[in-house]
C-alpha positions in Angstrom: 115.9 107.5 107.9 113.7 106.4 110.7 113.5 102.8 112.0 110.2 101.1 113.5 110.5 99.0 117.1 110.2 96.0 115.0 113.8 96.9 112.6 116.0 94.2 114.6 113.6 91.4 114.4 113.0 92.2 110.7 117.6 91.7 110.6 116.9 88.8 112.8 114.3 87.1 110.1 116.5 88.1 107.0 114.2 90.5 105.8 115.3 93.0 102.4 115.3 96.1 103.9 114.3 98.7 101.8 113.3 103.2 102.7 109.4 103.7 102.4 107.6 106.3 103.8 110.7 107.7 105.4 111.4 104.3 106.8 113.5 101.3 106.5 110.8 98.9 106.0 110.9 95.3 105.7 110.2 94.5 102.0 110.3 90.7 101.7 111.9 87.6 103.6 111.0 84.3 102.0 109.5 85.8 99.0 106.5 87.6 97.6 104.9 85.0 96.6 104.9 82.9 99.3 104.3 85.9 101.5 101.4 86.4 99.8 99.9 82.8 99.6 100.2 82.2 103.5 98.1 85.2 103.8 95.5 84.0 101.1 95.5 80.7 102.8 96.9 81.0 106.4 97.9 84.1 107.9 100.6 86.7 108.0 101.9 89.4 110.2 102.9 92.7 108.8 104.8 95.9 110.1 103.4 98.5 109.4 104.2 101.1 112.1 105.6 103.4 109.7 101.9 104.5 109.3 100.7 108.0 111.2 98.7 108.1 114.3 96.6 111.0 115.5 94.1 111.2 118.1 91.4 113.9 117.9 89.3 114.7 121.0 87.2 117.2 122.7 83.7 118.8 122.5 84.6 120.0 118.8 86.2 116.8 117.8 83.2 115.8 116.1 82.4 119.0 113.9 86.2 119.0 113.0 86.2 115.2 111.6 82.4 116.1 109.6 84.4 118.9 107.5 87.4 117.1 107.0 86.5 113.6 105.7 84.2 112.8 103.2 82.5 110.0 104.7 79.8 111.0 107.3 81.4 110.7 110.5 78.3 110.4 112.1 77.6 107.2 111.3 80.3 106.2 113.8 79.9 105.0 117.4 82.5 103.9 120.2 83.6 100.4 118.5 83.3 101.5 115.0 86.0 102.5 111.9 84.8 104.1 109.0 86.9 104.7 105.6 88.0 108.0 104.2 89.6 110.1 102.4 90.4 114.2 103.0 89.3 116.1 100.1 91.7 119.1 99.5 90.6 122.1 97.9 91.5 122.0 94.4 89.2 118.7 93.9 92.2 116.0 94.7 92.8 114.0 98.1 95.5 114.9 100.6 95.0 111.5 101.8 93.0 108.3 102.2 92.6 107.1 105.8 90.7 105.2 108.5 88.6 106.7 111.4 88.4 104.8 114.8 86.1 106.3 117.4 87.5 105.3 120.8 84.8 107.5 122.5 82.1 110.0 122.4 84.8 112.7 122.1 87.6 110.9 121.3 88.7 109.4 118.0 92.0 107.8 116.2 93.5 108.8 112.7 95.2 106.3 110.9 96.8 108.0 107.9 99.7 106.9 105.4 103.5 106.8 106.0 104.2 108.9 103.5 101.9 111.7 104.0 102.3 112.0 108.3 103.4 115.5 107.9 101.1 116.9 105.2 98.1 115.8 106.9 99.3 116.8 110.3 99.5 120.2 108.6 96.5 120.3 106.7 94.4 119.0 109.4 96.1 121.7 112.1 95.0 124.5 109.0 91.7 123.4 109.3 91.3 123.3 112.9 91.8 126.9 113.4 87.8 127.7 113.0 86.7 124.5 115.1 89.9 124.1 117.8 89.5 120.2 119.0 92.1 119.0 120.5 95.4 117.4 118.3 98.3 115.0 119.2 100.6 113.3 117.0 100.6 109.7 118.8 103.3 108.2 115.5 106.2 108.4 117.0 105.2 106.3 119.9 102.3 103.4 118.8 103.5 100.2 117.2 101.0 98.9 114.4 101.1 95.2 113.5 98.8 94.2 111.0 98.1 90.0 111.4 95.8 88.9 108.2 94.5 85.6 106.8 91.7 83.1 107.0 93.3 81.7 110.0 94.6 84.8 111.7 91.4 85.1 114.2 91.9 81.5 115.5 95.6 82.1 115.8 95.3 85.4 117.8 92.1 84.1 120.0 94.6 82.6 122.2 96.6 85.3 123.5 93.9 87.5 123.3 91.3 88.3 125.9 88.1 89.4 123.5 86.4 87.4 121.7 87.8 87.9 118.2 85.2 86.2 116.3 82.6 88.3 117.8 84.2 91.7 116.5 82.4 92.6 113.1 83.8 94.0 110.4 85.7 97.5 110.5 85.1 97.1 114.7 87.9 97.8 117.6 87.9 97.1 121.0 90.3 97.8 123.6 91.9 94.6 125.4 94.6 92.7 126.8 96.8 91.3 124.1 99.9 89.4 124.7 99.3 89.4 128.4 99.3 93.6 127.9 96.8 95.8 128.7 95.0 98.2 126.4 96.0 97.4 123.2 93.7 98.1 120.4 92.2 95.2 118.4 90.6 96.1 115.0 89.1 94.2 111.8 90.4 95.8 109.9 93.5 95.4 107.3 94.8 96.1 103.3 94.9 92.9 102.1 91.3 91.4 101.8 92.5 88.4 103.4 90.3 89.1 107.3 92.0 89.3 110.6 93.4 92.0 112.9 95.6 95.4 113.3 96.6 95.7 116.7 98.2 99.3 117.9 100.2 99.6 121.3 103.2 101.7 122.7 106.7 100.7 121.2 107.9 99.5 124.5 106.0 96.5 124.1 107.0 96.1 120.5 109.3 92.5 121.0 106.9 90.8 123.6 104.2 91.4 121.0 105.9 90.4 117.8 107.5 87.2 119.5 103.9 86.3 120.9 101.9 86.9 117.6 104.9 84.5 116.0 104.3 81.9 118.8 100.7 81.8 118.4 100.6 81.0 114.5 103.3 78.9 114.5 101.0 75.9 114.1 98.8 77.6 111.5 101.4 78.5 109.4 102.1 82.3 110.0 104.7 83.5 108.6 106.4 87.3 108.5 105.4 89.4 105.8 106.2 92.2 104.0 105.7 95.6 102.3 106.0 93.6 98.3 103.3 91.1 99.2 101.1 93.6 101.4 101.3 95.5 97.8 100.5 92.5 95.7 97.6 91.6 98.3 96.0 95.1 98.0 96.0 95.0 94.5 94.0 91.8 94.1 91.4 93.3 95.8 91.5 96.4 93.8 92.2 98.3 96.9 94.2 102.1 96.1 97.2 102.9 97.3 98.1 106.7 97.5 100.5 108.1 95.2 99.7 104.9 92.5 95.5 105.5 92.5 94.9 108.6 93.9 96.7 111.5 95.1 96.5 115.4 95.2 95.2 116.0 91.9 92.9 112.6 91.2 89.0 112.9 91.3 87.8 111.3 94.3 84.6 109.6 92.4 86.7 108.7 89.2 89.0 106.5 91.3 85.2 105.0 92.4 85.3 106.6 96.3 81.9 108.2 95.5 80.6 105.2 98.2 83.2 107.2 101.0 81.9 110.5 99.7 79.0 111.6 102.1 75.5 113.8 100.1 75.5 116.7 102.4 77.1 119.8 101.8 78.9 120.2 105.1 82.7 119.2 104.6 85.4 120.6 102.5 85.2 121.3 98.4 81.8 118.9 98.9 79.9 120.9 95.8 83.0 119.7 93.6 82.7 116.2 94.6 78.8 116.3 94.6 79.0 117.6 90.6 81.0 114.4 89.5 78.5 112.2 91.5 76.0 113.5 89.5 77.4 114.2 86.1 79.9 111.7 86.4 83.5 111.8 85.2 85.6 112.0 81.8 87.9 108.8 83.3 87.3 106.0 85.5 89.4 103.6 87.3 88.8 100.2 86.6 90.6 96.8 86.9 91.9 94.6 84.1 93.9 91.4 83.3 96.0 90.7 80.8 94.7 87.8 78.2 97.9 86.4 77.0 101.1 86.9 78.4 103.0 89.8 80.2 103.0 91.8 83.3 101.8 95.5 83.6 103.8 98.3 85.5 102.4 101.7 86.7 103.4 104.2 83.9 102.1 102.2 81.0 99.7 103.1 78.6 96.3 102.0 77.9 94.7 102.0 74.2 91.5 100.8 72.5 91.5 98.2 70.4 92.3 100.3 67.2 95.5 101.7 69.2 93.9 104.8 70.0 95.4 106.1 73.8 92.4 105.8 76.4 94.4 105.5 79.4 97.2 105.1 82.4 98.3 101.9 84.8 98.5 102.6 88.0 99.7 99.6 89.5 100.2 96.5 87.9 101.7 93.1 89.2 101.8 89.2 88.7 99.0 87.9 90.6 100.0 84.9 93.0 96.6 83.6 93.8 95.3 83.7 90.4 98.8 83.4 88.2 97.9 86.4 85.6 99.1 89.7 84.9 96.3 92.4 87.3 96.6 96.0 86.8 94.2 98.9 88.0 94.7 102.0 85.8 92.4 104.9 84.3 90.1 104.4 80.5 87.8 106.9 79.1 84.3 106.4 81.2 82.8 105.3 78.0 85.6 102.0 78.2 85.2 101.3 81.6 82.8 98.3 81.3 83.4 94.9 82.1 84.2 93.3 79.4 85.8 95.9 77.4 88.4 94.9 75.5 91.8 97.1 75.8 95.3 96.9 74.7 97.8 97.3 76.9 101.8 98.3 75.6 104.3 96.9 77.7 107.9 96.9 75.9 106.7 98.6 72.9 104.3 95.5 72.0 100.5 96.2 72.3 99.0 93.3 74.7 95.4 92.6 74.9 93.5 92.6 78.1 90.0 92.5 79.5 88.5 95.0 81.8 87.2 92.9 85.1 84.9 93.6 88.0 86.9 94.1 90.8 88.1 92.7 93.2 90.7 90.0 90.9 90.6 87.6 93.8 86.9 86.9 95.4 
């Protein structure tokens, strides 16, 4: 079992510690739910440096990235993020990620914990016709994720770019915490705004203790992997190996906006089809109209009891106190509005499919 730089600290703050992507991860302190509302309403810092890091560079970097990932990487410039996903061949996902182009030749990887090695591999396979140049930078960047309404005013003083001048999905490389050349990015899981930050373990403590000094008068507080799930799922966000993985449809889990028209990256006439004829199932969001709570693994049905359907994920919702769930329904009971039953302890629960995100 592998440890991230932050794994004292977490002991240190009384954290549950619980094995996730091959790492003990921090899984709550205070709670979930109070996690999860000082993110909604203040801000919250995360660990996640359990997630994989690759840089991709050289002359063929480009052409490699166009093939791989079914957004069109050439929308990117220097500054920019783009999400993704990497389409295998058999018409799932190895992966979902987010693309960082540092420079003209030069871009960062950001995949999930869980999957480092598989998409190491899968990308090397692929590589072999186009030969840009691969490094594996996990082992040795930190990733702190610090969301929230507040989080940008918090940071903005121990950071030396103007934070409120970064777009959405931007990155620029600063001085953070009094160190150099950290990366600074708008981007995050939870729907909440604010920053990920990556840097080199060895700075790991100075950078957690200064985040924590910094929101201390807007209310940050430590958060972790439960709430980061519950704060995803709000928003209707996927999480691989709940949503998607290697076998799911790219456009029924509703990617076909990441899914790029041309005809120039790997399985694209598969993906193209479903865009056009569309899908047997769809992933949609409900919540539950009376009460009860819905798990991944349960069963959807129609309102005559007929089976129309999975959950994926399912949860309690702190910000708007209801039972959320995201799970797949026959396309033709995908509408908002539908009414659905959902069986949860043997007893058949109604529930209305929303337009997502649960949490605007």
């Amino acid at each position: 079992m592998k440890k991230t730089p932050f794994f004292d600290i977490h002991t240190q703050f009384g954290a549950k510690i619980s094995l996730f992507g091959g790492y003990q991860m921090p899984i709550q302190y205070s709670g979930i739910r109070q996690e999860h509302l000082a993110v909604r309403q203040n801000l919250g810092v995360f660990d996640v440096s359990h997630m994989g890091e690759f840089m991709v560079e050289g002359p063929h970097a480009f052409d490699l990235l166009q093939f791989i990932c079914s957004n069109d990487i050439s929308k990117l410039i220097p500054g920019k993020a783009q999400y993704n996903y990497l389409p295998n061949d058999q018409g799932g996902l190895v992966d979902d990620l987010i693309v960082y182009q540092l420079q003209l030749e030069k871009y960062l990887l950001v995949v999930n914990a869980s999957n480092v090695e598989k998409d190491w591999d899968h990308i090397e396979r692929q590589n072999k016709k186009f030969n840009a140049r691969l490094e594996n930078v996990s082992e040795k960047t930190a990733l702190l994720a610090i969301q929230g309404p507040k989080a940008l005013a918090a940071m903005q003083s121990i950071c030396n770019a103007q934070l409120h001048q970064l777009a959405q999905f931007s990155h620029t490389t600063t001085t953070f915490a009094g160190v150099k050349n950290i990366l600074v990015a708008t981007t995050g899981y939870t729907g909440a705004g604010g920053i990920e930050i990556y840097f080199d373990v060895s700075n790991a403590e100075k950078i957690w203790k200064a985040v924590i000094e910094a929101g201390a008068d807007f209310g940050i507080l430590p958060v972790g992997l439960a709430a980061r799930d519950t704060l995803r799922l709000e928003m209707g966000y996927c999480l691989y190996g709940n949503e998607i993985n290697d076998q799911s449809c790219p456009i029924s889990a509703g990617l076909g906006w990441v899914t790029k028209p041309h005809t120039d990256f790997l399985n694209a006439p598969m993906h193209q089809k479903s865009i056009k004829e569309g899908t047997g199932e769809k992933l949609v969001g409900f919540q539950i109209d009376e009460r009860g709570i819905p798990r991944s693994g349960y069963l959807l049905f129609d309102t005559d009891e007929n089976p129309i359907g999975r959950v994926t994920s399912g949860t309690q919702s702190p910000s708007i106190n209801m039972g959320i769930g995201l799970g797949y329904v026959r396309t033709n009971l995908s509408k908002p509005g539908q009414k659905i039953l959902v069986k949860i302890r043997e007893k058949f629960v109604p529930a209305s499919i929303v337009k997502l995100p649960f949490v605007k």
